[in-house]
N, C-alpha and C positions, 0 to 999 in steps of 0.2 A: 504494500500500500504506500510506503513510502516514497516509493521510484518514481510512481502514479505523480503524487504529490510533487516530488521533484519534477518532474517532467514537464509537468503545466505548471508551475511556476515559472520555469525554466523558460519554457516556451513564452508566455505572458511578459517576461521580465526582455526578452529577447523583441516580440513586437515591440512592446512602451520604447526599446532603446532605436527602434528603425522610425516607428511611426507615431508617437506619444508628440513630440518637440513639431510634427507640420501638422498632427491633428490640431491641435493650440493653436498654432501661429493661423491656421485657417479660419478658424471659428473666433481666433480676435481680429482678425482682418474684417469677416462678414459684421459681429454683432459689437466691437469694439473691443479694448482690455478688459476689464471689468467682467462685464456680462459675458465676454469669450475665453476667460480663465475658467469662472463658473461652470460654465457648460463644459468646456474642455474635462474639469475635474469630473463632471457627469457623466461623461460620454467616458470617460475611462475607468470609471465605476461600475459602469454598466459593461463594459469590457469582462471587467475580472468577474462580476455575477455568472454572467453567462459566456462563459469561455470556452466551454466547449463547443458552442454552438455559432460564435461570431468567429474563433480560427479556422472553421470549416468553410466561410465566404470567400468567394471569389475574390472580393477587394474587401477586407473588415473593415481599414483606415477609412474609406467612404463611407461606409454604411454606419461608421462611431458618429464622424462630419454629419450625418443628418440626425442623426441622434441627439447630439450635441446642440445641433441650431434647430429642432424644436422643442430642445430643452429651453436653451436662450430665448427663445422664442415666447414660449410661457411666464419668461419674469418678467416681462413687461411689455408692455402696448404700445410706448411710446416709440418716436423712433429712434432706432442705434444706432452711433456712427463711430469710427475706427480711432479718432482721436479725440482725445480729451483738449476740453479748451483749459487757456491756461486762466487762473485765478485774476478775479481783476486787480489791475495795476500792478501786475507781473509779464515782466516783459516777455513777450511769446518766443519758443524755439521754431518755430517754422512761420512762414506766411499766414498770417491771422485768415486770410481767405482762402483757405484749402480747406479747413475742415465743414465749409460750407460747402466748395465745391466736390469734395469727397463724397459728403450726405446727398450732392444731387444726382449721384453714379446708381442706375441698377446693381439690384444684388451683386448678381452676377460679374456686370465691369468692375465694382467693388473690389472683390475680391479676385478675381483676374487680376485686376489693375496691380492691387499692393503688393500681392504675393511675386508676379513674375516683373514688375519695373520697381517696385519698393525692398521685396525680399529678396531677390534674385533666384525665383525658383523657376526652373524649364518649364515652357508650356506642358510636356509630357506632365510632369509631376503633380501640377493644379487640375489637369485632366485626368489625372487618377482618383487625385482626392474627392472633387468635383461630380467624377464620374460621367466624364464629357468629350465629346472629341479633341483632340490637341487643335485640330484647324478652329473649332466655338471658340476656346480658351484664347488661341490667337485673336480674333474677333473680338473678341470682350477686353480684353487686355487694350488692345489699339484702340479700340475706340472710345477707351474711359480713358485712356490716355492724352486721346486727345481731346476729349470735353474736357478732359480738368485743364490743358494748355489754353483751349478757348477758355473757360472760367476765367481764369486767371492772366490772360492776355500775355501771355508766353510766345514768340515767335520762333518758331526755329528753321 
């Protein structure tokens, strides 16, 4: 019984170390930090409940990502957006107008956007997570990229 035990452990301890750090970063990208920690720790909880049943999936690390963002999803009504504004009469570390134009990105360019031009992850990788074609993930990425240049009157 022990081996059993070790083995999924082992197994479990071995996913979290591949896929635990882009489940996260994806689900703060979509619902923000805050609320994309939360779910993130949800969705990996619910990982280890049912572990025999989520390492048998074809992609798990996707199917934890919607776990997770209808977990996010359920703390609140209002909308999410990826960055925190800064405190008033604290000088901002980014363009005060990004996180407006951030919030006016679909889900999806959203997340496309930060992950493959903010975090530098492959379109493959966000299309896995995603569970989407690499060419959509292209799509969505390019063109939240370039609404937030238009936003923000960026010329390049």
């Amino acid at each position: 019984m022990k081996q059993v035990t070790r083995s999924r452990n082992e197994a479990f301890t071995e996913f979290i170390a591949e896929s635990g750090a882009r489940i996260q970063q994806g689900l703060m990208a979509l619902l923000g930090p805050d609320v994309g920690s939360d779910a993130a720790a949800e969705a990996l909880g619910y990982a280890w409940e049912h572990w025999e049943r989520v390492r048998s999936m074809e992609n798990p690390a996707g199917y934890l990502f919607v776990v997770g963002r209808n977990h996010g999803r359920s703390l609140s009504r209002r909308p999410m957006f990826p960055m925190p504004r800064p405190p008033d009469g604290a000088e901002p570390w980014v363009e005060p107008a990004l996180h407006d134009a951030i919030g006016s990105l679909s889900e999806r360019q959203r997340v496309a956007t930060l992950l493959v031009h903010g975090g530098g992850w492959s379109y493959a990788e966000v299309a896995d997570l995603l569970d989407l074609d690499r060419g959509t993930v292209k799509k969505h990425a390019d063109r939240g990229l370039g609404k937030l240049r238009s936003a923000m009157e960026v010329i390049v």
